[in-house]
C-alpha positions, 0 to 999 in steps of 0.5 A: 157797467157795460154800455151799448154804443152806439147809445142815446144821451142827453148832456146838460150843459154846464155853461148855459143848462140846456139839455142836448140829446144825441141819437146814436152817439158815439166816442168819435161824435162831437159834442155841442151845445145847441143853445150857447155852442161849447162843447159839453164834454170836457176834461173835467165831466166827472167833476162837474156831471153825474152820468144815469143808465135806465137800465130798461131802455139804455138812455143815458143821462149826464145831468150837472151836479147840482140837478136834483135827482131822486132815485125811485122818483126821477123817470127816464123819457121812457118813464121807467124809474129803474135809473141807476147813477154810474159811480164814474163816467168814461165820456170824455176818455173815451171821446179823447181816445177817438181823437175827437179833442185835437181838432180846435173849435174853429176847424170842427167842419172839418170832423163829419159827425159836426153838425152846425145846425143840430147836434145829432147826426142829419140826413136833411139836404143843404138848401139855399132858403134856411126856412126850409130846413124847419119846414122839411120833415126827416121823414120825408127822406 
């Protein structure tokens, strides 16, 4: 099945089982957890995550194998439940073809779509005070 990218998904992290959601994502895009900071896509995502398609709004869902899932039941953020399981996710070739991988964890600074504050992409501006980033609406830019 072909997918569109730039795409919207949502990985559960193995490690600490929060759910993260970039907007717009893309092969190149690092990928890390919000709540525990590793890195979600891993050389062994297909072991460990079942990838979804909402075949009517294109969000993707890559949920740990033991998330229960019920095709017909389970509904997408856009409450369809015409969600179809991918029989093998290509996140993590694809992120390895971008090269996204060879940088180590302590230079991602160094990889403009790393975002230490959240995981998809900002157009919030660097501020002194760290209350105001919370208190800025990104719409207001």
């Amino acid at each position: 099945m072909a997918v569109d990218i730039p795409r919207d998904l949502l990985i559960e992290c193995s490690d600490c089982g929060v759910e993260n959601i970039f907007a717009d994502y893309t092969p190149e895009q690092v990928t890390i957890c919000n709540q525990c900071r590793t890195r979600l896509i891993q050389p062994d995502f297909n072991q460990t995550h079942n990838e979804y398609h909402c075949k009517d709004c294109g969000f993707v869902m890559c949920l740990s194998k033991d998330t229960p899932f019920e095709k017909g039941k389970t509904a997408c953020r856009c409450q369809s439940f015409n969600i179809e399981k991918t029989s093998k996710s290509s996140l993590y070739e694809d992120a390895e073809e971008t090269g996204v991988f060879e940088v180590d964890d302590e230079d991602l600074d160094t990889i403009p779509s790393y975002d230490w504050c959240r995981s998809d992409l900002s157009d919030i501006e660097a501020t002194e005070d760290y209350n105001e980033i919370f208190d800025q609406d990104p719409g207001d830019n």
